[in-house]
DRENDO-1510 file (C-alpha; in Angstrom, 1 decimal, always signed):
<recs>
REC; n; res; u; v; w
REC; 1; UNK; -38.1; +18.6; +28.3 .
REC; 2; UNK; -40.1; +17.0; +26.0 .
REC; 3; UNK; -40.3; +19.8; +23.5 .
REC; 4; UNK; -36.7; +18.9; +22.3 .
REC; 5; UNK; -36.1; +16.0; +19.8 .
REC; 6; UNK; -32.9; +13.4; +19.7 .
REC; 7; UNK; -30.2; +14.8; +17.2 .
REC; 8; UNK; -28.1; +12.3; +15.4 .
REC; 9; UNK; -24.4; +12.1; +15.5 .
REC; 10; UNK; -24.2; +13.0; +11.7 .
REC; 11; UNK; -26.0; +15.8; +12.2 .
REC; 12; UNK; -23.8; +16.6; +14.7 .
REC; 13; UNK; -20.8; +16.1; +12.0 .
REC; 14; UNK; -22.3; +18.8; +9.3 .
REC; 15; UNK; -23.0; +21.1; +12.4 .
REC; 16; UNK; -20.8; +24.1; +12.6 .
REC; 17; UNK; -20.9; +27.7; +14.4 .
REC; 18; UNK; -20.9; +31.0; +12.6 .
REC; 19; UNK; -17.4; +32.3; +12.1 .
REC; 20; UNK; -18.8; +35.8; +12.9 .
REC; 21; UNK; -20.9; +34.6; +16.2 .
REC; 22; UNK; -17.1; +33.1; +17.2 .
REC; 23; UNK; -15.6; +36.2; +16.7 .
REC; 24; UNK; -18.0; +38.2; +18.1 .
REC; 25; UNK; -17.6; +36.1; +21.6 .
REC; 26; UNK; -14.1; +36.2; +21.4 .
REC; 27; UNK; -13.8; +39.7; +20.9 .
REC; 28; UNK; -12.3; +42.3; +24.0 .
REC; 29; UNK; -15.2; +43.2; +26.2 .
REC; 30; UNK; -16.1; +47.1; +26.1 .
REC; 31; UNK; -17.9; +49.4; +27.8 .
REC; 32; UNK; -20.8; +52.1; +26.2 .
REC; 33; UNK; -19.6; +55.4; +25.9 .
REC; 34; UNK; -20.2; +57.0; +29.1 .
REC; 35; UNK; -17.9; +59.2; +31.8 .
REC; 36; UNK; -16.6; +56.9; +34.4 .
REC; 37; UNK; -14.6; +56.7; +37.3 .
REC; 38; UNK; -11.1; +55.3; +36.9 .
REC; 39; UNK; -8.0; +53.8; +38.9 .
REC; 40; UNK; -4.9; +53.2; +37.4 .
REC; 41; UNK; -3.9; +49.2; +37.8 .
REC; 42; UNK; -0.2; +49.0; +36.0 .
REC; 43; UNK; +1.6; +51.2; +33.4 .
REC; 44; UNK; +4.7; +50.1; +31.0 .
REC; 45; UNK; +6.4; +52.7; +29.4 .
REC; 46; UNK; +8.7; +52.7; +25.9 .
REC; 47; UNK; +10.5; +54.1; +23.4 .
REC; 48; UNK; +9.6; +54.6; +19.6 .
REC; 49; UNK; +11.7; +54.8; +16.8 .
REC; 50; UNK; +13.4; +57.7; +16.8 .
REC; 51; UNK; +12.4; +60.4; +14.8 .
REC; 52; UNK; +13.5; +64.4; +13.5 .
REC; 53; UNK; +11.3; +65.3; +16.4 .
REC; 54; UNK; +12.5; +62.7; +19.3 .
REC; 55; UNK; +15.7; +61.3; +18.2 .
REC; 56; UNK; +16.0; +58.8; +20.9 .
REC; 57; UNK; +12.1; +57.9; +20.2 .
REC; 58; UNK; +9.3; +59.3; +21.6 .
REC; 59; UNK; +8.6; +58.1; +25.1 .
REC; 60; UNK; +5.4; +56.4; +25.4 .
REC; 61; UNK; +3.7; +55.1; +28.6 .
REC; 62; UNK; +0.5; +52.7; +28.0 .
REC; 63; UNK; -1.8; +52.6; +31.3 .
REC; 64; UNK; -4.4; +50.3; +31.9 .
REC; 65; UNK; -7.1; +51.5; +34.6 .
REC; 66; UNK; -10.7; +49.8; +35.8 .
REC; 67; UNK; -13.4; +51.5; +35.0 .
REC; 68; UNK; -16.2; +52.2; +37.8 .
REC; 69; UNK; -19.6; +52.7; +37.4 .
REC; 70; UNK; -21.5; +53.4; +41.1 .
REC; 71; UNK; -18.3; +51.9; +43.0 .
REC; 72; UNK; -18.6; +48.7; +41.0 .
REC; 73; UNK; -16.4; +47.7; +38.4 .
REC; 74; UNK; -17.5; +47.7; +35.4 .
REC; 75; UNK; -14.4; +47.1; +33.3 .
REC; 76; UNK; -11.0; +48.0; +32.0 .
REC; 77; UNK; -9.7; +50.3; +29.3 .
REC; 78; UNK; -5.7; +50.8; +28.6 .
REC; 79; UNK; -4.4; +54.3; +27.1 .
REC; 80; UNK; -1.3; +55.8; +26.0 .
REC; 81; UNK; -0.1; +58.9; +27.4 .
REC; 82; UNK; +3.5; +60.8; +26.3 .
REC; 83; UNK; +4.9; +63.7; +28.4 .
REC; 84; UNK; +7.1; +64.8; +25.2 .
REC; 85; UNK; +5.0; +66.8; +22.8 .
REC; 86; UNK; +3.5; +64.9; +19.5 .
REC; 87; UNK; +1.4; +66.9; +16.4 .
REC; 88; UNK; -1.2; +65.5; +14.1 .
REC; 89; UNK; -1.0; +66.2; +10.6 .
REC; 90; UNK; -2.4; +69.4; +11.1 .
REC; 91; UNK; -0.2; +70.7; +13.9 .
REC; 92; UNK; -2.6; +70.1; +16.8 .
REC; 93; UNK; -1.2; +68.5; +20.5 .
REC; 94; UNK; -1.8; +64.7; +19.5 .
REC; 95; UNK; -3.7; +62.7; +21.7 .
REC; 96; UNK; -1.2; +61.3; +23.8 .
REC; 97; UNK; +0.4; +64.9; +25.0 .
REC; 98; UNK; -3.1; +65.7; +25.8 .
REC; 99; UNK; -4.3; +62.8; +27.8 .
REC; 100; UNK; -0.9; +63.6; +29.7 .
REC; 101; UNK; -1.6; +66.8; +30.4 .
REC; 102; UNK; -5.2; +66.4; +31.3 .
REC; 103; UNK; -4.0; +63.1; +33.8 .
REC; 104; UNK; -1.4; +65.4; +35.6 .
REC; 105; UNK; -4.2; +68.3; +35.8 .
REC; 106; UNK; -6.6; +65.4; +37.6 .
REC; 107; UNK; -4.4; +64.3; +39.4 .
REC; 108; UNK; -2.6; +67.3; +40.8 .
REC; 109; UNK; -5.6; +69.8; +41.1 .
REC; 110; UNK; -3.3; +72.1; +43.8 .
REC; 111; UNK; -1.2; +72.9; +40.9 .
REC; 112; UNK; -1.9; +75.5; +38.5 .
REC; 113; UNK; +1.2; +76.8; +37.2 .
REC; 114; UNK; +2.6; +75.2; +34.0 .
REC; 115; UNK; +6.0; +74.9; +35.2 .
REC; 116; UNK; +5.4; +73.3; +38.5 .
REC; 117; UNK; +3.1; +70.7; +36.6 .
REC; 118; UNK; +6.3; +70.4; +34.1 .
REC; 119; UNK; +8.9; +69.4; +36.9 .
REC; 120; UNK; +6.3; +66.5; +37.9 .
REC; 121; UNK; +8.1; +63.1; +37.0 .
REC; 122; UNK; +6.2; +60.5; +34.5 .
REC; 123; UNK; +6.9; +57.8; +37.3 .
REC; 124; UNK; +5.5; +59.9; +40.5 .
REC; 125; UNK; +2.3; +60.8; +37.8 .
REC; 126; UNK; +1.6; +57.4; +36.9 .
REC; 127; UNK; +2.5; +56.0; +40.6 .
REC; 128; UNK; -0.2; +58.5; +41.8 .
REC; 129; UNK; -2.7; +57.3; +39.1 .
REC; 130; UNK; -2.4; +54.2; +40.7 .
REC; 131; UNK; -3.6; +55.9; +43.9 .
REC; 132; UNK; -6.4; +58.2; +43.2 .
REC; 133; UNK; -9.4; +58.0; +41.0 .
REC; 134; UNK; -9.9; +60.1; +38.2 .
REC; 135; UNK; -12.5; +60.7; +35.9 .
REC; 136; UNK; -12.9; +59.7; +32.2 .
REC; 137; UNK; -14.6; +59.6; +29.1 .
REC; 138; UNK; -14.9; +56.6; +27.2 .
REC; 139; UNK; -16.3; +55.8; +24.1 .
REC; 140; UNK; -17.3; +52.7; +22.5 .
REC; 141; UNK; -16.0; +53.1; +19.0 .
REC; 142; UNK; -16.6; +50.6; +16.4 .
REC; 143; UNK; -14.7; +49.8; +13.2 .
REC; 144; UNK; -16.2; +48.9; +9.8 .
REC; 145; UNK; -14.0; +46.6; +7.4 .
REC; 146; UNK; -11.7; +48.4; +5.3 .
REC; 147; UNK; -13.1; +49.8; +2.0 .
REC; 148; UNK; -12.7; +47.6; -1.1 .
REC; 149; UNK; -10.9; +51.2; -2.9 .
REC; 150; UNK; -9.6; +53.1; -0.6 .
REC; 151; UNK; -8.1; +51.0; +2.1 .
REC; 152; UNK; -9.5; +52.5; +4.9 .
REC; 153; UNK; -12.0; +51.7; +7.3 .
REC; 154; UNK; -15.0; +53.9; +9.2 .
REC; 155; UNK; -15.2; +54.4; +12.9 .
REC; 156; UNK; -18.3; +55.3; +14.6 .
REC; 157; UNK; -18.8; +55.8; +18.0 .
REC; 158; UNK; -22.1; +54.2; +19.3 .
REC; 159; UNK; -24.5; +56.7; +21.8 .
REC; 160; UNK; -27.0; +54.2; +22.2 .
REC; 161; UNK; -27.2; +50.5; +23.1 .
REC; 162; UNK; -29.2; +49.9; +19.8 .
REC; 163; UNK; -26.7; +51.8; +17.7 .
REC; 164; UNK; -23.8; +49.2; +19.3 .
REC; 165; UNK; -26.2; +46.5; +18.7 .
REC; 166; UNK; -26.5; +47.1; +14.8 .
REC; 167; UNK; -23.4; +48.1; +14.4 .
REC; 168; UNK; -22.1; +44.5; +15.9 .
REC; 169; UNK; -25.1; +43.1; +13.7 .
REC; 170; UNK; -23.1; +44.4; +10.9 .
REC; 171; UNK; -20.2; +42.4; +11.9 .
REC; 172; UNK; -18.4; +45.9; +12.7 .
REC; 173; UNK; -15.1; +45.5; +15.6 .
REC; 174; UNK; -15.5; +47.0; +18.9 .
REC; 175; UNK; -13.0; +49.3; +20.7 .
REC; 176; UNK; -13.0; +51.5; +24.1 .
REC; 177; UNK; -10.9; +54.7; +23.5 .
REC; 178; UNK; -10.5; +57.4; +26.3 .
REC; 179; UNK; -11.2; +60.4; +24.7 .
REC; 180; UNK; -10.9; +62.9; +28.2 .
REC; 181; UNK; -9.8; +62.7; +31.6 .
REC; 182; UNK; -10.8; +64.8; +34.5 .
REC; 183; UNK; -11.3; +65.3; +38.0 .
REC; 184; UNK; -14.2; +62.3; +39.2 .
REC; 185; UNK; -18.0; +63.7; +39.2 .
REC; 186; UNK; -19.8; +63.0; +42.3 .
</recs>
């Protein structure tokens, strides 16, 4: 103890904390980007604005599962999954149809024809997610500010514990996004 010297209360007074080591504390805890074992905790489902596509809005059902590494929990991630069909720009399945389709595949293995899969209810799905562990990839993807001309910001998803490490350095905002979902690996 004696290699600490008394502070005085002005000092104390022009003392403050770094905005960005505030922030950084504050921030959502995530996960590295890794395959993990999930269990669905709750789900909430809603409807968009209506569309040409969905004209009484696109349902949407946001899940939240813990995330399992070795039986213990590691931590929690939330996704959105859609049983009605949604395109990107470019006329692929959007993320949301697909994470739907790959939870019902996890979750219903016995099933392999399309239609059968198809007269599976969101509500039993999502019921059964909270029942059975499933497998899925998460990554740790991290957000720069937006660009000065364009607007728009960069995402990088971090491999390695150093990457996430610089890139927090940099003051660049964490996120967990499931990218996959599958039957759990053994």
């Amino acid at each position: 103890m004696s290699d600490y010297t008394a502070v005085s209360l002005e000092e104390l007074h022009v003392t403050r904390a770094s905005a960005a080591a505030l922030a950084e504390a504050n921030a959502f805890p995530t996960v590295a980007t890794n395959y993990y074992k999930a269990q669905g905790v709750k789900y909430d489902a809603k409807r968009g604005q209506a569309t040409e596509q969905h004209p009484t809005g696109r349902l949407s059902v946001m899940a939240k599962a813990d995330l399992y590494r070795e039986d213990k929990r590691i931590g929690g991630v939330s996704l959105f999954v859609s049983p009605e069909i949604g395109r990107t720009r470019n006329g692929k399945l959007d993320r949301e149809f697909r994470l739907y389709n790959q939870l019902a595949r996890a979750l219903y293995p016995e099933i392999k024809d399309d239609q059968e899969l198809a007269g599976i209810d969101v509500a039993s799905l999502m019921d059964r997610f909270a029942q059975y562990p499933i497998g899925m990839f998460v990554t740790e993807t991290f957000a720069s500010e937006p660009d000065a001309i364009t607007g728009k910001k960069t995402y990088i998803d971090a491999k390695t514990d150093v990457e996430a490490k610089e890139l927090r350095e940099k003051g660049w905002k964490a996120a967990n996004y499931v990218q996959s979902v599958g039957k759990v690996k053994v």
